[in-house]
N, C-alpha and C positions, 0 to 999 in steps of 0.2 A: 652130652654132658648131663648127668647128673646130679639136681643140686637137694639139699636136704634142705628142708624145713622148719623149722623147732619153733616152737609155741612165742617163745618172746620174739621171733622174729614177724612170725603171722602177727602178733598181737602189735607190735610197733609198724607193720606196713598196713594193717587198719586201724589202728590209728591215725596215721598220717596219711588213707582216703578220706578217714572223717576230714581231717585239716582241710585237704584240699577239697573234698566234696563241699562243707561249710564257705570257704571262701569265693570257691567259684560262685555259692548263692547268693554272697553277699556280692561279688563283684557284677554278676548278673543283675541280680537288685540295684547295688550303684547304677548299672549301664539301662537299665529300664524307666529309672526315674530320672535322669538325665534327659535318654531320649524325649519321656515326656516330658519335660521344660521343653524342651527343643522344639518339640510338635508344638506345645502351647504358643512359644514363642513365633513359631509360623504360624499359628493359625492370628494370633494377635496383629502380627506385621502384616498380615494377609489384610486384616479387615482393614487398618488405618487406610494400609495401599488404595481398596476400594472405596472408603470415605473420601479420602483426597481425593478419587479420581472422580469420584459423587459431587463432589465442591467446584473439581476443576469446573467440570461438564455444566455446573448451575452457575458459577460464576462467567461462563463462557458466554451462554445464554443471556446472564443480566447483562456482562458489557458488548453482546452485540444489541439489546434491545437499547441500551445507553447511547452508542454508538448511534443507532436508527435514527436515536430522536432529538441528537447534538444533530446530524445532518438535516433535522426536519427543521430545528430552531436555526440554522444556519444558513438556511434556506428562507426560509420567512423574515429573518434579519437581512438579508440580502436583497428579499421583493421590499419591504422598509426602508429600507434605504435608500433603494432605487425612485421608489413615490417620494421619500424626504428631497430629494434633488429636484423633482419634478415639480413637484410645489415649490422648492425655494426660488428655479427659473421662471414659474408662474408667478411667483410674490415679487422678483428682483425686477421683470419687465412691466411691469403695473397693469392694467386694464387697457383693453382696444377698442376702437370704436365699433359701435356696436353689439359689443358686448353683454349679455344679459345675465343678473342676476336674479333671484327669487327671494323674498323677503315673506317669511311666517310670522304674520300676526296673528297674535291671541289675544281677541276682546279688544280689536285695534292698538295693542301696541305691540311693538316689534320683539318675536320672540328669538327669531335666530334668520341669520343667512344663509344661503345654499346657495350652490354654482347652478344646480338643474330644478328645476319645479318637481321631479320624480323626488330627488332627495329629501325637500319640503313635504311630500305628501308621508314619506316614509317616514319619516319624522313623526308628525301629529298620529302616525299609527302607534308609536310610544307611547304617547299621551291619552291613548284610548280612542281615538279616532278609529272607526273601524276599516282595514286594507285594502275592503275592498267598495270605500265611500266615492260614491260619483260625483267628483266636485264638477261645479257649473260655474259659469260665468258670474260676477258679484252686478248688480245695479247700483244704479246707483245714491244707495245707503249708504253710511257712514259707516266705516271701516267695526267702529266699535260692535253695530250690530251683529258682528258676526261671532261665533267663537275663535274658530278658525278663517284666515282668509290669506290667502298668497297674491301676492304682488309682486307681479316683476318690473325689474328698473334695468335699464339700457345706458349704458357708460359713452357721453358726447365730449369729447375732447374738447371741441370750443370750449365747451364749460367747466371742464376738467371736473365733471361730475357724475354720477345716474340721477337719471329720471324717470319716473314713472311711464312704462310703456304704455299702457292703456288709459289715456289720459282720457277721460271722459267728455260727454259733448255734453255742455248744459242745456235742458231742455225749454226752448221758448216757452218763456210767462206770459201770455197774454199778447204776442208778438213783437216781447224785448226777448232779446239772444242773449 
């Protein structure tokens, strides 16, 4: 078949490739700038994704280090408590015979109590006493002479008291005792 051509038909069938050549550019166009939102929009979702998973992973880290140190405080509160009872059984049954205490005098008066004489001496290392001072045995001076001076007392139930363990021996005057 045979078909003729005449000018106003050529000239109306380009024509209307322009139309549709134009439109496809612009629909093209529409579908390009779309697409890119779309990319943008991924690449944006992209990144919060990696933040949050950036957050999870450092929040993860603070509440196990949280965690560590609720069990460390949990644990110390625990040996605390176990001592509070230990000493309340030691306070509610009182002193036994025998029993020694250690009494820190400074400048002979009484600065503090202790259960052991190690405690007393760690003590006066506080105070500037140096850790590693050789204490000696006291003469017998008068307590005041001293700066430091440790005296231990012993708990006699007859007397429902302590007393001075190292009671001193007075030294014959002239051969009165």
């Amino acid at each position: 078949m045979i078909r003729i051509v005449t000018r106003a038909r050529l000239a109306r069938l380009e024509d209307a490739a322009r139309t549709a050549s134009e439109q496809a550019r612009q629909t093209s166009g529409a579908a390009n700038e779309a697409f890119g939102r779309h990319v943008r929009e991924l690449y944006a979702v992209t990144d919060r994704a990696e933040r949050a998973e950036a957050s999870t992973a450092e929040v993860g880290v603070l509440l196990s280090g949280a965690l560590a140190e609720l069990s460390d405080a949990q644990q110390e509160l625990l040996r605390k408590d176990i001592a509070i009872r230990r000493l309340r059984e030691e306070l509610s049954r009182g002193p036994r015979d025998g029993e020694t205490v250690t009494v820190l005098m400074h400048h002979g008066e009484p600065h503090a109590v202790y259960a052991s004489r190690n405690d007393a001496h760690a003590d006066t290392a506080t105070h500037g006493l140096p850790a590693d001072h050789l204490w000696k045995p006291c003469n017998e001076r008068p307590a005041a002479a001293f700066t430091w001076r440790c005296e231990a007392f012993t708990y006699n139930p007859a007397t429902n008291g302590f007393h001075r363990a190292n009671r001193s021996v007075p030294s014959a005057l002239d051969g009165a005792a």
